[in-house]
Structure formats: structure tokens, C-alpha cells
MITIFI-905585 format. One record per residue (C-alpha): residue in three letters; x negated, y negated, z. Coordinates in pm, 1 decimal. Layout:
N
  type         X         Y         Z
   ALA         X         Y         Z
...
***
This chain:
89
  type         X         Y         Z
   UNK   -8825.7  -15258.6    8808.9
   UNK   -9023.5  -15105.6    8505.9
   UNK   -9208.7  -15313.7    8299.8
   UNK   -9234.8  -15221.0    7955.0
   UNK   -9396.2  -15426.0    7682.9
   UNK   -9457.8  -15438.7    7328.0
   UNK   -9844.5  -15353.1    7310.4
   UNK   -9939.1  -15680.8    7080.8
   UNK   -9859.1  -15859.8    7456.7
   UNK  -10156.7  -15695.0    7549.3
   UNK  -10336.1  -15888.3    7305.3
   UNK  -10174.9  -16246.2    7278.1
   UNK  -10059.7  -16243.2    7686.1
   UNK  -10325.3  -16063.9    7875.4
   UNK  -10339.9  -16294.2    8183.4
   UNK   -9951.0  -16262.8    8209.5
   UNK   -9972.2  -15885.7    8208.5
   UNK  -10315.5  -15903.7    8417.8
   UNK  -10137.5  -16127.1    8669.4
   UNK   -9813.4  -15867.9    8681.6
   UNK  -10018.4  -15560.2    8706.8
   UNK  -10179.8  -15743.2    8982.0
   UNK   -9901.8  -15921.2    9192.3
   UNK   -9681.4  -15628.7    9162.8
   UNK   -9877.5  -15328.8    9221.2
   UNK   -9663.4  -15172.6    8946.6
   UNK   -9780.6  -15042.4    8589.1
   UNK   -9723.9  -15204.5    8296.6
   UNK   -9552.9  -14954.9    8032.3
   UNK   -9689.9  -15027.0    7627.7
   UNK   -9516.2  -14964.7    7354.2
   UNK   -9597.6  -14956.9    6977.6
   UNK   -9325.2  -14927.5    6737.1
   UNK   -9049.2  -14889.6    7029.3
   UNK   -9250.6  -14574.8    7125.9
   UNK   -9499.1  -14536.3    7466.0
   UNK   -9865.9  -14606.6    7392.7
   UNK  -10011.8  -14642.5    7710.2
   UNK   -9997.0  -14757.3    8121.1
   UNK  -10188.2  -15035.5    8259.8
   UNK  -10272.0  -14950.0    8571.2
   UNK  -10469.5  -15177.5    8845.7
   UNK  -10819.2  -15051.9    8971.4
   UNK  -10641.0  -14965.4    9293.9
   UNK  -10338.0  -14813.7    9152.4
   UNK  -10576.0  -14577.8    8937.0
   UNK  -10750.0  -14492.7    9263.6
   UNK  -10448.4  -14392.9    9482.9
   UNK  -10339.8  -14178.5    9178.4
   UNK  -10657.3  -13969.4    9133.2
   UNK  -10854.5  -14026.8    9494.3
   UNK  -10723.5  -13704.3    9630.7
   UNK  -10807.0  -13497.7    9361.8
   UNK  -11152.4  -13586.7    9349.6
   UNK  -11163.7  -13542.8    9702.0
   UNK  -11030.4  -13174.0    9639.2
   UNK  -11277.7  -13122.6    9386.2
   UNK  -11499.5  -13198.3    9552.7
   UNK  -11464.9  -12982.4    9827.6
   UNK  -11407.0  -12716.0    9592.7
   UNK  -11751.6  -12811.5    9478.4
   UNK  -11869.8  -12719.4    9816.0
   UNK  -11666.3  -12437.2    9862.5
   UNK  -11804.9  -12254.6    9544.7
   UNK  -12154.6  -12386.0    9606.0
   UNK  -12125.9  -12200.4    9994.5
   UNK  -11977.7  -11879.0    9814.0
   UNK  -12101.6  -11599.0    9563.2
   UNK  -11769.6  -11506.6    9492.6
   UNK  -11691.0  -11611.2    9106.9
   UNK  -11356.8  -11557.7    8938.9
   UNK  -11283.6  -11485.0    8515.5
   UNK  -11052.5  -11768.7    8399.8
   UNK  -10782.7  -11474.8    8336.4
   UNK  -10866.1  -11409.7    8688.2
   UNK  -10745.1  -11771.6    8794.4
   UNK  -10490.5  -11827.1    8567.3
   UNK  -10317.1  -11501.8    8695.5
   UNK  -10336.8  -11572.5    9055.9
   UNK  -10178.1  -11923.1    8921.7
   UNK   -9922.5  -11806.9    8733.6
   UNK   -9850.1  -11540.4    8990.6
   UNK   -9809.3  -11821.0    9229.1
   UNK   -9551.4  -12031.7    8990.3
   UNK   -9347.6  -11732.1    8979.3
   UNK   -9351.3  -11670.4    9313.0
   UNK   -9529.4  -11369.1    9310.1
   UNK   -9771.1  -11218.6    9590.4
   UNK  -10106.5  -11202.8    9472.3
***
């Protein structure tokens, strides 16, 4: 189930929310003035989220380190939106 709270929790219930975050291995939705602020995320959740694209930066890294071959950024951002609309490049 989501759990969305008013952001002053954060404030006057932070081990309740720590301890939900935790148990449940769900974010915790914020809101300020009924409107999203933020998502409280566990140290673990935050890592399955972004591991794999550090790990594919990194090997991009390595790829462009082992390579001479540079690109323009309206060289990459055609081949990408090529790509989106389904286009050969």
C-alpha cells in the first residue's frame, strides 16, 4: 500500500517513518500543502534503483576510454531520437 505523509511527520515522527521505510521496504511519499515534496527511500532501496546504471556508466566509461571514436551531442541525441521513433540509424 502507498504511504503518503504530511512532510511535518518527517519532523515530529521520524522513528515511525524510519521504522516503516525500514520494515516495509516501501517509500514513504511527502507531502506539503496536499502536494508531493519528496520520497524517502531506504539505503538499499536507493541502491536497487540506481545500481545498474552506475554499473552501465561505468562500462561506458570503459568503453569510451578503449575507443577514439567521439560523438557531437546533436550526434547522440539524433541517433536517440531516431531510436524513439523507431527509425534505423
Amino acid at each position: 500500500m502507498i504511504n503518503i505523509r504530511p512532510v511535518s511527520d518527517l519532523r515530529n515522527k521520524f522513528p515511525e517513518i524510519e521504522e516503516t521505510v525500514l520494515e516495509s521496504g516501501e517509500p514513504v511519499f511527502l507531502t506539503k500543502n496536499g502536494y508531493g515534496t519528496m520520497v524517502l527511500l531506504s539505503i538499499e532501496q536507493y541502491s536497487r534503483l540506481t545500481d545498474d546504471t552506475e554499473r552501465k556508466l561505468d562500462e561506458a566509461d570503459a568503453a569510451a576510454a578503449a575507443s577514439g571514436v567521439r560523438y557531437s551531442a546533436d550526434e547522440v541525441f539524433g541517433r536517440v531520437r531516431s531510436h524513439i521513433r523507431g527509425q534505423q540509424i
